[in-house]
N, C-alpha and C positions, 0 to 999 in steps of 0.2 A: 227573785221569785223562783219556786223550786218546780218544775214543771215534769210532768213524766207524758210521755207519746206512747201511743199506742197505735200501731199500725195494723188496720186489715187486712191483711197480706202478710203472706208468710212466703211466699218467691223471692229468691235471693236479689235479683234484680228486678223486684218489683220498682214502678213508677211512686208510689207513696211513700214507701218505706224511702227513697233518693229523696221524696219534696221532704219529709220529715226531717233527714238528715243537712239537708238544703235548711233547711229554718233552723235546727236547733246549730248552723254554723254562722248563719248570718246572725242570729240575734243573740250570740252568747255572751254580749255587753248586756243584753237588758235581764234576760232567763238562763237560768241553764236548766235544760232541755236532755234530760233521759228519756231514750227509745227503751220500752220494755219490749219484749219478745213475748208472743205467746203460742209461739209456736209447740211449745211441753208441754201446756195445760191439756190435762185429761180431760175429757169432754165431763162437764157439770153433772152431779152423781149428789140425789139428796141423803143415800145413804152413807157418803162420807165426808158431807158438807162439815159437821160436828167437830171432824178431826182427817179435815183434808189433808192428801199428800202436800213435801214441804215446796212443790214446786206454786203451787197454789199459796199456802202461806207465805212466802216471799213476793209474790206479786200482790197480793193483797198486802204486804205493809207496805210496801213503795208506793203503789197507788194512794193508802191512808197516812203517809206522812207527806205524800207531796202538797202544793197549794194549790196546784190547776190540774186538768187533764188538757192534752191535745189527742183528738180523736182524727186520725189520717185513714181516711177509708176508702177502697175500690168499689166500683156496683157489681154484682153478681147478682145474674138474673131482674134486676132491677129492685134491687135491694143489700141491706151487708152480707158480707161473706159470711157464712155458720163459722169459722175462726173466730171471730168478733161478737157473736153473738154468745158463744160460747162463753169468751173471755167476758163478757158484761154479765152474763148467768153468775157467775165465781162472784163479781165484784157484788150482786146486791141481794146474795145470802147472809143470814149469820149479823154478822157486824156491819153492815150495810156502807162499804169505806167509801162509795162514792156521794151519801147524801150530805147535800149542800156542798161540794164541794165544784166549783166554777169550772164551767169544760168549755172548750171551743172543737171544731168541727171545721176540716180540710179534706180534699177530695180529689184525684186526679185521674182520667181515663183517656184511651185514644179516642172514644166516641165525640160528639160534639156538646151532648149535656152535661160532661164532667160531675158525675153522681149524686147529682141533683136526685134521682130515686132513692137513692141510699139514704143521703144526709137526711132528707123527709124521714125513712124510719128510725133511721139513727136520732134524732129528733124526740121523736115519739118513745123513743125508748128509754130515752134519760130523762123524761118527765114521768116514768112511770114511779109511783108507790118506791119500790127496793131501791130506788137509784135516787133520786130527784135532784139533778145535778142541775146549776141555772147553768144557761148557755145567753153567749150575748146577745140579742136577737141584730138582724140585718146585717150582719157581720159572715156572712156566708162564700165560703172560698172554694168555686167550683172549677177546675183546670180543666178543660178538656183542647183535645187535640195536645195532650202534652209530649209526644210525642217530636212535634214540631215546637215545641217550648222550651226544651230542656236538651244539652247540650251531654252528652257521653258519661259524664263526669259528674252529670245529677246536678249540674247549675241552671237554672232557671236562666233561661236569654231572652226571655220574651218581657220589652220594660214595661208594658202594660200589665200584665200579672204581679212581677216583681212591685210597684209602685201600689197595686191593690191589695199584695202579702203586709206591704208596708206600714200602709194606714189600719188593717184591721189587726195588728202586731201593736201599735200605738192604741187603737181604741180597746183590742183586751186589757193591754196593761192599765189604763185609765178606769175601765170600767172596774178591775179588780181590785187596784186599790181604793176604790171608791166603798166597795161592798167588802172588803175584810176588816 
C-alpha cells in the first residue's frame, strides 16, 4: 500500500513530523509511507487554482496517485494549524484528489489531550463536499504528553502508545483492503 503523510507542522523538529517518520520506519514491511512537505504551498489563490504553480501540481499528483492519506497533526489554538488547512484548500479544488480516497488521522502534543480539538475538525473537514475522504472511525491516535513518550531520536518508548500505533496500523490496513 502506497501511503503519503502529511504532516501539520512545518518545524524542523516538530513532534509529528518524528511520530510520522516513527511509523513510516516501523511499518515499511506493511506500507510505504511518503512524508510530503507543505511547507512551499502558496497559500490557496482561486485565481490560480486553473493553472497552479508546479509546487502545488506535484503535491496534488502524489496525493492522487497514492492509496491512503495519513494525516499527522499538531492543535493550534484548539484546532489545525492554517499550514494544513491551507494544504487540504489545494487538495479539494479543481480535480478533487482526495475524494474517496481512505485517510487516517495521528496526532501528538505536550499537552495532555493530544489533539483531540484538532482531529474533531480535521474530521469535519474531510467529510466535507471537495474532499470526502472515509476515515476509519474509532481508530483515533491521540499522543499527548509526547514529550515524555518519545525518546531524542523520535522513537516512541512508551509500550502503551507503541501497542495502540500497533493495532490501529493492522485495523487500517484491514479496513482498506476490505474497501478497495
Amino acid at each position: 500500500m502506497n501511503v503519503v503523510a502529511i504532516v501539520g507542522s512545518i518545524r524542523k523538529e516538530s513532534y509529528n513530523l518524528k511520530l510520522a517518520q516513527y511509523v513510516q520506519k516501523k511499518y515499511q514491511e506493511h506500507m510505504d509511507i511518503e512524508i510530503l512537505s507543505i511547507r512551499d504551498l502558496p497559500h490557496y489563490d482561486q485565481d490560480t487554482e486553473l493553472n497552479p504553480p508546479q509546487v502545488v501540481t506535484e503535491f496534488k499528483s502524489k496525493v492522487a496517485n497514492a492509496d491512503a492519506v495519513l494525516w499527522v497533526t499538531p492543535e493550534y489554538n484548539y484546532s489545525i494549524p492554517g499550514v494544513l488547512k491551507n494544504a487540504i484548500d489545494w487538495l479539494s479544488r479543481v480535480d478533487k484528489v482526495m475524494n474517496r480516497k481512505p485517510s487516517w488521522i495521528m496526532g501528538a502534543t505536550m499537552g495532555t489531550l493530544g489533539t483531540v480539538r484538532a482531529q474533531n475538525h480535521l474530521r469535519d473537514i474531510l467529510f466535507c463536499p471537495g474532499i470526502g475522504s472515509p476515515l476509519l472511525p474509532g481508530n483515533e491516535v491521540y499522543i499527548g504528553v509526547v514529550h515524555e513518550k518519545m525518546d531524542e531520536a523520535g522513537n516512541l518508548t512508551h509500550e502503551p502508545t507503541i501497542t495502540f500505533i500497533d493495532m490501529v496500523v493492522d485495523n487500517f490496513i484491514n479496513w482498506y483492503n476490505q474497501i478497495s
